[in-house]
C-alpha positions as CSV (number, residue, x, y, z in Angstrom):
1,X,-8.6,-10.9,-18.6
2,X,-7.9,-9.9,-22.2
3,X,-8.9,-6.7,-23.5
4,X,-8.6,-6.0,-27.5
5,X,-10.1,-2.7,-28.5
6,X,-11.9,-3.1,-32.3
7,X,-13.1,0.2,-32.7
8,X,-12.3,4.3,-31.8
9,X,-14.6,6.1,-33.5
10,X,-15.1,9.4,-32.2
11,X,-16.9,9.0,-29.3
12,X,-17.8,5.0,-30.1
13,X,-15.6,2.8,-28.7
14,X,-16.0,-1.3,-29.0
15,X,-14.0,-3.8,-27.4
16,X,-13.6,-7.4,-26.9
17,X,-13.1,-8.8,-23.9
18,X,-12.1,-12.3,-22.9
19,X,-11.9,-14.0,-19.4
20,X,-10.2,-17.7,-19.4
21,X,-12.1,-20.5,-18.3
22,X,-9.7,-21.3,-15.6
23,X,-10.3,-17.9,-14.2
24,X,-14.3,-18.8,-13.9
25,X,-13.1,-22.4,-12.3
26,X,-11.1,-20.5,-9.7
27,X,-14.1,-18.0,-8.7
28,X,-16.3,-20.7,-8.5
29,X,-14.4,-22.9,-6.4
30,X,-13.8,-19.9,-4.4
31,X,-17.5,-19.4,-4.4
32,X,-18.2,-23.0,-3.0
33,X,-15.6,-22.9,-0.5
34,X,-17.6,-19.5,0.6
35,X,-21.3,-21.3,0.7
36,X,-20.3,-24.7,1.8
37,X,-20.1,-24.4,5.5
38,X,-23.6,-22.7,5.5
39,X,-25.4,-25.7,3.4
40,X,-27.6,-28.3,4.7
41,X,-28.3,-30.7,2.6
42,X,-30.0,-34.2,3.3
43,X,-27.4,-36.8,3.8
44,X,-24.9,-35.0,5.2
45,X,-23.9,-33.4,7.9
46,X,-24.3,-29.2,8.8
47,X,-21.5,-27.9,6.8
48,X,-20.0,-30.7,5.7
49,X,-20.9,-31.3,2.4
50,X,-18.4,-31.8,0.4
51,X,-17.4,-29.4,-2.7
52,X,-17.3,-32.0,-5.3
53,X,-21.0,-32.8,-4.6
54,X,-22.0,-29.1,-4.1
55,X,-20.3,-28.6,-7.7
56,X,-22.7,-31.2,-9.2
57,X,-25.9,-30.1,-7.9
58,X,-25.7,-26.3,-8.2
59,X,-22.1,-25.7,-10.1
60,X,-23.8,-24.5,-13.3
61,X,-26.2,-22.3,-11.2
62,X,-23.5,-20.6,-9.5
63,X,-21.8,-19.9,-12.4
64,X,-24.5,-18.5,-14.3
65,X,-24.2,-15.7,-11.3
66,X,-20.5,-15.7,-11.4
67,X,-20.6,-14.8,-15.3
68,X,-22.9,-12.1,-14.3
69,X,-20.7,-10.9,-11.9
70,X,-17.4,-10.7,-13.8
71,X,-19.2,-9.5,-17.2
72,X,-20.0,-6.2,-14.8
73,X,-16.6,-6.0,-13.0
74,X,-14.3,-6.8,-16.2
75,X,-16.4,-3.9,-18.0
76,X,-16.4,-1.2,-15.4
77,X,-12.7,-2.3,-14.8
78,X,-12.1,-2.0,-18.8
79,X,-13.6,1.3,-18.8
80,X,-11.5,2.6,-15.5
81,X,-8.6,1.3,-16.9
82,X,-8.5,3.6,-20.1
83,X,-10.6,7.0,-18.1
84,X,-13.9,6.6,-20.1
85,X,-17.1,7.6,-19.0
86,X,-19.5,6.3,-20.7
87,X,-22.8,7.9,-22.1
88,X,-25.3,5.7,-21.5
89,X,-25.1,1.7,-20.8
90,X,-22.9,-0.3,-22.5
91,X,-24.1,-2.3,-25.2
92,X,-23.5,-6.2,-23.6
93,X,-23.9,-9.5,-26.1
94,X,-21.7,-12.7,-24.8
95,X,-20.5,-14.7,-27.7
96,X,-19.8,-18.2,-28.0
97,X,-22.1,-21.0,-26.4
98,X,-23.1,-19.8,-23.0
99,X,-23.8,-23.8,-22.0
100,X,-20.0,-24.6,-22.7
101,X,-18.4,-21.3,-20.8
102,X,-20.9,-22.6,-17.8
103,X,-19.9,-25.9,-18.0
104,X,-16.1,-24.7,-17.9
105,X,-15.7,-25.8,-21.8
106,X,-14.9,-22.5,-23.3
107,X,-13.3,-19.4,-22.5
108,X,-15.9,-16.4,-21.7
109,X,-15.9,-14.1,-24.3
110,X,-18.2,-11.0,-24.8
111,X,-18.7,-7.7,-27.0
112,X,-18.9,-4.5,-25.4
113,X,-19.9,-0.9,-27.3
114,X,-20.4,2.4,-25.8
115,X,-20.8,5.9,-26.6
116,X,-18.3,7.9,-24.1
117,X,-18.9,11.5,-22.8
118,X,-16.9,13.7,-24.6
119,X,-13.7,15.9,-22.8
120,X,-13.9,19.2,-23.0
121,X,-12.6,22.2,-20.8
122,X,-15.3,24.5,-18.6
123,X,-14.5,28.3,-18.6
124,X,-14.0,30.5,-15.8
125,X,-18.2,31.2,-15.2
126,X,-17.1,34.6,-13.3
127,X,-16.1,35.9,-17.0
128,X,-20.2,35.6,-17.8
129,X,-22.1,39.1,-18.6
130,X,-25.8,38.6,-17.8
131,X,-28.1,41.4,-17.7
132,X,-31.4,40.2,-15.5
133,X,-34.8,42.2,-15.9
134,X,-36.4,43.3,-12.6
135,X,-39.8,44.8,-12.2
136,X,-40.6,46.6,-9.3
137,X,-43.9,46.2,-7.4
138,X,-46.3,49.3,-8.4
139,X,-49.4,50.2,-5.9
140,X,-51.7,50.1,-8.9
141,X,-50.6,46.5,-9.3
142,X,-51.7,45.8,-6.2
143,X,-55.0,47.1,-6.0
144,X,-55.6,45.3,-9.7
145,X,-54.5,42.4,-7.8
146,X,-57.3,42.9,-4.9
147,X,-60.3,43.8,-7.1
148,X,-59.5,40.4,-9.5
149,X,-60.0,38.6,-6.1
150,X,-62.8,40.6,-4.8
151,X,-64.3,40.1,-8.7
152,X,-63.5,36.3,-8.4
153,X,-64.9,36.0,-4.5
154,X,-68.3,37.6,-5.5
155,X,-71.3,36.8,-3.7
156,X,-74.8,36.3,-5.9
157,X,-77.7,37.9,-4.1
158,X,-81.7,36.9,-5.3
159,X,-82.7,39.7,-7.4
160,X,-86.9,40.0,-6.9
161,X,-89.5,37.2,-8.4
162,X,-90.3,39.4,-11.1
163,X,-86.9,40.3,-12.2
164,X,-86.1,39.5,-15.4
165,X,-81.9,37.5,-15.6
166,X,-79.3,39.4,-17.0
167,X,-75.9,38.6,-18.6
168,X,-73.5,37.9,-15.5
169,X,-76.6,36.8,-13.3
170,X,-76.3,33.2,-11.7
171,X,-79.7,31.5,-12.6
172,X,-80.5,28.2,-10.2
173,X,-82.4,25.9,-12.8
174,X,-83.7,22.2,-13.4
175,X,-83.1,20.7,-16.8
176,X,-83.9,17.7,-19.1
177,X,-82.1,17.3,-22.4
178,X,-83.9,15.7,-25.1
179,X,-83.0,14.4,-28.7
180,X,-86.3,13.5,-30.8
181,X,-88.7,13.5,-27.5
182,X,-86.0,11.0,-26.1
183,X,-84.3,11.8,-23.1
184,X,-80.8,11.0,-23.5
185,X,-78.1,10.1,-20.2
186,X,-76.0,13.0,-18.4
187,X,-78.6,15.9,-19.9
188,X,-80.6,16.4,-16.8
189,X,-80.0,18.3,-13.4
190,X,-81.5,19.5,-10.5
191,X,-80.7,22.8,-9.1
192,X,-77.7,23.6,-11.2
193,X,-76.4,26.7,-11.0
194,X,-75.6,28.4,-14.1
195,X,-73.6,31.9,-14.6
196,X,-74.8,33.7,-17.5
197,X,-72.2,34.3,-20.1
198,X,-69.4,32.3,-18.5
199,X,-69.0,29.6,-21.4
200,X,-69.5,26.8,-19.6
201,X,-72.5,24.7,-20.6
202,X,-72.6,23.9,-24.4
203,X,-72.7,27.0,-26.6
204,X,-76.2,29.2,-27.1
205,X,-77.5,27.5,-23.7
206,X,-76.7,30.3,-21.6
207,X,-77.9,33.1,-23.7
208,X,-81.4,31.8,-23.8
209,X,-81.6,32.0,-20.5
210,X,-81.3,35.9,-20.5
211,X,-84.7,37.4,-19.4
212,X,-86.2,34.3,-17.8
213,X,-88.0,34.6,-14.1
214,X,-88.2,33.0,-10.7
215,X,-90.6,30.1,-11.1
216,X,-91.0,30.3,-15.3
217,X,-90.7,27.2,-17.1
218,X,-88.8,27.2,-21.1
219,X,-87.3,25.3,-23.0
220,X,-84.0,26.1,-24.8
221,X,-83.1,25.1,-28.2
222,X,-79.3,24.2,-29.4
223,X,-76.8,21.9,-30.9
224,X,-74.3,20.3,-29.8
225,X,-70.8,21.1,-31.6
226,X,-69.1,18.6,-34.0
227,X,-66.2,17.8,-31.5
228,X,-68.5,16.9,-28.7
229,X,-66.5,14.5,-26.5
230,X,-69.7,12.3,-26.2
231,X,-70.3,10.8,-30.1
232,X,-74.0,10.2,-29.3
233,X,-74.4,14.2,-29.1
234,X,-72.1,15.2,-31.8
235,X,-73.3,17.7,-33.8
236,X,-77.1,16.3,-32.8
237,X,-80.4,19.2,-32.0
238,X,-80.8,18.6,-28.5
239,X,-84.5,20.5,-26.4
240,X,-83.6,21.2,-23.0
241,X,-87.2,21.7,-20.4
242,X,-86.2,24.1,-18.5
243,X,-87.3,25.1,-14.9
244,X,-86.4,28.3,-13.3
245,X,-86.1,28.1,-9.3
246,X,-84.1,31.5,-8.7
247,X,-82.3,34.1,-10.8
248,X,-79.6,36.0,-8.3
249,X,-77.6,39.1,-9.1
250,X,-74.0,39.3,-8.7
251,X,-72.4,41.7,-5.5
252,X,-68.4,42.3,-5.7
253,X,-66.9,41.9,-2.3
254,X,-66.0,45.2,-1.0
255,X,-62.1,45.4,-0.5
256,X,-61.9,46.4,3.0
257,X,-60.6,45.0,6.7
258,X,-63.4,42.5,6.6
259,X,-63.0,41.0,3.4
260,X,-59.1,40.8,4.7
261,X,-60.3,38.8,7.5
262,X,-62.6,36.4,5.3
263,X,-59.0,35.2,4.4
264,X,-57.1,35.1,8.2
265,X,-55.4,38.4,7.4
266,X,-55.9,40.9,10.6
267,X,-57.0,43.6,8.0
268,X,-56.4,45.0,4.5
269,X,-52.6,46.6,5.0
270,X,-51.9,43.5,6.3
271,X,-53.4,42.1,3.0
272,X,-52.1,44.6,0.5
273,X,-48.5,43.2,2.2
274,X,-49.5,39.5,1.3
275,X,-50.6,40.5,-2.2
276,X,-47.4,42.4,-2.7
277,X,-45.4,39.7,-1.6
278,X,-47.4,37.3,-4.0
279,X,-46.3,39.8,-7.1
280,X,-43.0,40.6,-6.0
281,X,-42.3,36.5,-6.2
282,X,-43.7,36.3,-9.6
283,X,-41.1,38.8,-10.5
284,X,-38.2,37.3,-9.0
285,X,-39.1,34.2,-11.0
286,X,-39.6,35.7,-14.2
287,X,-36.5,37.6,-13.7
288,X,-34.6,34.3,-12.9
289,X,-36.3,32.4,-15.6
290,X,-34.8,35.1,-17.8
291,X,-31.5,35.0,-17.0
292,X,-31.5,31.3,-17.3
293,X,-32.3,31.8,-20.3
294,X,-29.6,34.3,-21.0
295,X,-27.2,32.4,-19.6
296,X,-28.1,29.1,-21.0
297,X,-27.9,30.9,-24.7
298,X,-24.1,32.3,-23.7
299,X,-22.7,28.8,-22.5
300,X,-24.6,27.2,-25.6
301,X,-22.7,29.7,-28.3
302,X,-19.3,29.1,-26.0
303,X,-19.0,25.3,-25.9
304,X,-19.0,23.2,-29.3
305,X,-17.9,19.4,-28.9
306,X,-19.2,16.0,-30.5
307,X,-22.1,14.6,-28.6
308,X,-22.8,11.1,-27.6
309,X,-25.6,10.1,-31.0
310,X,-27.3,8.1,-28.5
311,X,-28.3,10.8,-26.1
312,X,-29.1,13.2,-28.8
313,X,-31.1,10.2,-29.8
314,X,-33.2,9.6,-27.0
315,X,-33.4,13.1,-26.3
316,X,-34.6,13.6,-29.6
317,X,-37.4,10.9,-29.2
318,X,-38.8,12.3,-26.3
319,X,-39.5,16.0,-27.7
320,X,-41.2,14.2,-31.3
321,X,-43.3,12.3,-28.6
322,X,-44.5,14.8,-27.2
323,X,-44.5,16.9,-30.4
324,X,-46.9,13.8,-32.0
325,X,-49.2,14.0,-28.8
326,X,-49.5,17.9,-29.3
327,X,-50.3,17.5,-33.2
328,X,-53.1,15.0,-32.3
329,X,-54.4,17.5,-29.6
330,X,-54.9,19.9,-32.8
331,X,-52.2,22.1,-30.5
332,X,-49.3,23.0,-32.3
333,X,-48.5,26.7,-33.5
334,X,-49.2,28.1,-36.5
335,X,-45.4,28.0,-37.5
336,X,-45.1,24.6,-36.9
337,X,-48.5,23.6,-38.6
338,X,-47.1,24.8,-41.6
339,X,-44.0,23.2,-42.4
340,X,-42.9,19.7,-43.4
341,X,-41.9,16.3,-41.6
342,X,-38.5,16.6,-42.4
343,X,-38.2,20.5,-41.5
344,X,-39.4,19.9,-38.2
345,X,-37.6,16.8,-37.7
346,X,-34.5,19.2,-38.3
347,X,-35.4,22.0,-35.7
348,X,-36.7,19.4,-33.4
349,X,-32.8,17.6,-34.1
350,X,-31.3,20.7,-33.2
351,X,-33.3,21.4,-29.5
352,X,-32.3,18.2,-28.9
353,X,-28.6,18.7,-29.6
354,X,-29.0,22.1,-27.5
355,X,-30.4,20.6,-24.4
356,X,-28.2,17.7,-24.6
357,X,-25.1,19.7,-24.8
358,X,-26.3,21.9,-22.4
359,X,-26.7,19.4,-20.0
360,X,-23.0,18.0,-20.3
361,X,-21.7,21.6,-19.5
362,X,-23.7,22.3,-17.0
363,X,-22.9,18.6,-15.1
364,X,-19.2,19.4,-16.0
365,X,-19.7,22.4,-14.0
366,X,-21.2,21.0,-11.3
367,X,-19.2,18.3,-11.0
368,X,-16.4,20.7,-10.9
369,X,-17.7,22.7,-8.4
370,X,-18.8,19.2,-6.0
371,X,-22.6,19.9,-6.4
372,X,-24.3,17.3,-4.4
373,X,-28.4,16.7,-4.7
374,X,-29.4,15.6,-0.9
375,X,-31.9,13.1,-0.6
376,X,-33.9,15.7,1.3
377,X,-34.5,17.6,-1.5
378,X,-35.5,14.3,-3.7
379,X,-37.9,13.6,-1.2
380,X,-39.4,16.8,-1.0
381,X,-39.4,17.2,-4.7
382,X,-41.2,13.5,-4.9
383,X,-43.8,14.6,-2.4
384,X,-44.7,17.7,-4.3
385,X,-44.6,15.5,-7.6
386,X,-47.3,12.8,-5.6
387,X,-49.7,15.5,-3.9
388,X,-50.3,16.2,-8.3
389,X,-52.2,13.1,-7.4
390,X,-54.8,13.2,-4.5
391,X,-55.4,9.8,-3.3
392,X,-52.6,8.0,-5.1
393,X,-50.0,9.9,-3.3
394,X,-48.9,6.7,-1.6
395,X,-48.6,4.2,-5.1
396,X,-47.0,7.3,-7.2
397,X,-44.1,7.6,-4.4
398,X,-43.7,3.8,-4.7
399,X,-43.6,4.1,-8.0
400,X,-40.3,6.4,-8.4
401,X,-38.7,4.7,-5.4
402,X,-38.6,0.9,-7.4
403,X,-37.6,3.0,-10.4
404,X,-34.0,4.3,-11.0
405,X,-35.1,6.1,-14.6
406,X,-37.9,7.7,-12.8
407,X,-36.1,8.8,-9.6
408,X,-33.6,10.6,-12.0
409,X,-36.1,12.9,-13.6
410,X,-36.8,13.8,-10.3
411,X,-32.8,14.6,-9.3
412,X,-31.8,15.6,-12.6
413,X,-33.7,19.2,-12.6
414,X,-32.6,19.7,-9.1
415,X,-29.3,19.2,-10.0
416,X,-29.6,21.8,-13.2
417,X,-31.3,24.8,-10.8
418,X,-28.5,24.3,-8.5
419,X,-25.8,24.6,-10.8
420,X,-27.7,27.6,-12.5
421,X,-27.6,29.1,-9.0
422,X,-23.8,28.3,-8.5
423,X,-23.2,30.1,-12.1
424,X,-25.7,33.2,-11.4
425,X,-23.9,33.9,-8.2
426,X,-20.5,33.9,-9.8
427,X,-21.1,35.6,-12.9
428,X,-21.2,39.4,-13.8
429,X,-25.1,39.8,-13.2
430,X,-26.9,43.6,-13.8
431,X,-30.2,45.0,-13.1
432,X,-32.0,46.2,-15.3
433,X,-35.1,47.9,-14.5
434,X,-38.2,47.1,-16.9
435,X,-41.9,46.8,-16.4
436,X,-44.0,44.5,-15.6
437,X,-45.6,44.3,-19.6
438,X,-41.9,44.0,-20.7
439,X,-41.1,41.6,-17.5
440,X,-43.7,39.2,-19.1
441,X,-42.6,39.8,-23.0
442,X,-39.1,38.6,-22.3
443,X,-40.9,35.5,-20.0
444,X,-42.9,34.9,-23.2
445,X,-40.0,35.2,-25.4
C-alpha cells in the first residue's frame, strides 16, 4: 500500500492511496483457495473445482468484494497509522477504471478526505465553581397542588329543569351546523357535552349557550375564524339547531381521606406525602437543569479550538430545519420575527458552533473518564421513545434497531447526562436557597 498525503489543512486532511494490482491478485487467490473446497458446481466433483475455473466464473465478482474490503481496511489502517480521528465519514471516490483494477489491469487507486477531531487538553473538572438553585417544598404549595386536582377532578351535578346555564356549567346538547340551510359534514352531534367558557368549540358558541334550559331548543349564530383547519368553513356564517337535554352545575371534589382513596392513597397525609414528592422532583430537576446550564456556559467560555466545518455544518442544518418548520407554524418570537435572513443565519451559526464544541468536550471528558452507555439503558430509553406511539410501539423499535443514525440519537443524550453527572459530582457545587418563582425564572432563562 502507498499512502501520499495532498492536503493538511487545519483539520482537512486528503490523501491518496494506492494498492498494486498484484496485492488484489494475491487476496483473491487467497480468497478462492478459501471458498473452493466448499463449491459444488455441476461437472465436478464436491470441492474439487479447480481455481482456474472458479477464477473465470466468479473472479470479477469476488473482487468487486475484495476492493470493498481493502478500500475499508487501507483507510482505517491510513488513519491509525498517523492517530487521526476522524469527524465524520470519510469522503471515498476510486479513480481510474474500476473494470480494469477488477479485471487485475490497473493498480487500485482512490481519494480519501476527512475532517479530523481536533486535539485539545480537558481541565481538571474539580476546579469548576457551580452555584445550583434549590427550592424547598412549602405547605402552601402543596395544598395549591391538591385544590388544582380537586378543581381539575370536579364532578357536574344536574342543576333543576328550570335552571337557567351559567358560565362554568357543563350543558349536554344535540347540534346541527348549517351554512345557507345546508347541512355541512362533522357539524352535528348527539349528546355532546359542552363546558361553558372552556374555549373549546369554535369561538362565540359557548357563550350563547349561557341562560338556556333543560329541554329548550335554539339556535346559535357564529363564524367560523379565517384559519379554520377545514377550508370549506373558513371564515363562512355557520347556524347551529340546538337542543338542550341537561344543563349540570359544577361540584369541586372535597380534599379529604376519601377523595385520597379515589386515587389508591390510604388517606390524605398519605396524599399530601405523594404530592410533595411530585414537587420536590420538579425541583430537583429544575435545579439540575440549571446547573447544566451553568456548567455548560463555564466549559463553553474555557475551551476555544477549530471545529470540524462539517459538524458545524450539519448541526447547523438541523436547527434552520427546525427554525423553517417553526416560521411556517407562525411560531417564532418576537425577537426573531424581526430580524433578517442573514442575522439569524449568524446566531443560528453560532448555537451550532456552541453545541458542537460542547459536545467534543464533553465526549473528551467522558472518554477520559471510561464512560460507557449500557445497552440497558438504550433499551429502556427506546421503549420510552416507542410507548410516544400507542400501537406502533412494535414498528418504531424496529425502526431505530435497523438504523445506526437513529440508534445514536438515542445513546448520544444518555451519554451527555452521564458525563454532566460525572462533572457535577466532581466539581465545586453550592446551594443556594431561592423560591420557587425564582426556581422557575432561572428554568425560563
Amino acid at each position: 500500500m502507498e499512502v501520499t498525503e495532498t492536503k493538511s489543512e487545519g483539520l482537512s486532511r486528503a490523501f491518496t492511496i494506492r494498492i498494486p494490482a498484484t496485492e488484489l491478485s494475491e487476496k483473491l487467490d487467497s480468497k478462492i483457495e478459501e471458498i473452493r473446497p466448499q463449491m459444488r458446481l455441476k461437472g465436478f466433483r464436491p470441492g474439487k473445482v479447480p481455481a482456474a475455473h472458479v477464477k473465470r466464473m466468479y473472479g470479477k465478482s469476488i473482487m468487486g468484494d475484495i476492493i470493498q474490503e481493502v478500500v475499508t481496511s487501507s483507510s482505517q489502517e491510513t488513519l491509525d497509522e498517523r492517530e487521526l480521528r476522524p469527524a465524520q465519514q470519510p469522503d471515498i471516490k476510486v479513480e481510474g477504471d474500476i473494470e480494469q483494477v477488477a479485471t487485475g489491469a490497473e493498480d487500485l487507486t482512490y481519494s480519501m478526505e476527512v475532517e479530523i477531531m481536533p486535539q485539545f487538553e480537558t481541565s481538571d473538572v474539580s476546579k469548576l465553581e457551580i452555584e445550583r438553585p434549590v427550592a424547598e417544598v412549602s405547605d402552601e404549595q402543596v395544598t395549591e397542588a391538591l385544590e388544582k386536582l380537586a378543581e381539575n377532578n370536579k364532578k357536574y351535578e344536574p342543576r333543576g329543569k328550570t335552571a337557567k346555564a351559567r358560565d362554568g356549567d357543563a350543558v349536554v346538547i344535540d347540534f346541527v351546523g348549517k351554512i345557507d340551510d345546508e347541512a355541512f359534514e362533522g357539524g352535528a352531534a348527539e349528546n355532546q357535552t359542552i363546558v361553558i367558557g372552556e374555549g373549546r368549540f369554535i369561538p362565540g358558541f359557548e357563550e350563547q349557550l349561557v341562560g338556556v334550559k333543560t329541554g329548550q331548543e335554539t339556535e346559535i349564530n357564529v363564524t367560523f375564524p379565517e384559519d379554520y383547519p377545514s377550508e370549506d368553513l373558513k371564515g363562512k356564517d355557520a347556524v347551529f339547531e340546538v337542543k338542550v337535554h341537561e344543563v349540570r352545575a359544577p361540584e369541586a371534589a372535597t380534599v379529604d381521606d376519601d377523595f385520597a382513596k379515589n386515587f389508591g392513597l390510604e388517606d390524605l397525609e398519605a396524599m399530601k406525602n405523594v404530592v410533595r414528592e411530585q414537587i420536590e422532583a420538579e425541583h430537583a430537576g429544575m435545579s439540575r437543569n440549571r446547573a447544566k446550564r451553568l456548567l455548560l456556559d463555564q466549559l463553553d467560555e474555557e475551551y476555544s479550538f477549530d471545529l470540524p466545518p462539517g459538524m458545524v455544518d450539519a448541526e447547523f442544518q438541523q436547527i434552520w430545519t427546525q427554525f423553517e418548520r417553526e416560521k411556517e407554524a407562525d411560531r417564532l418570537d418576537e425577537e426573531d420575527k424581526n430580524k433578517s435572513e442573514d442575522e439569524l443565519k449568524t446566531d443560528y451559526r453560532a448555537i451550532a458552533e456552541r453545541r458542537v464544541r460542547l459536545g467534543l468536550v464533553l465526549a473528551e471528558i467522558g472518554r477520559a473518564a471510561e464512560l460507557q452507555v449500557t445497552e440497558e439503558e438504550v433499551a429502556r430509553a427506546l421503549n420510552q421513545e416507542a410507548s410516544k406511539y400507542p400501537g406502533q410501539e412494535r414498528q418504531i423499535i424496529e425502526f431505530y434497531q435497523k438504523t445506526p443514525g437513529a440508534l445514536a440519537s438515542i445513546r448520544a443524550p444518555i451519554y451527555e447526562e452521564k458525563v454532566v453527572d460525572y462533572i457535577l459530582e466532581r466539581a465545586q457545587v453550592t446551594d443556594k436557597a431561592v423560591t420557587r418563582e425564582e426556581l422557575e425564572a432561572a428554568q425560563e432563562e
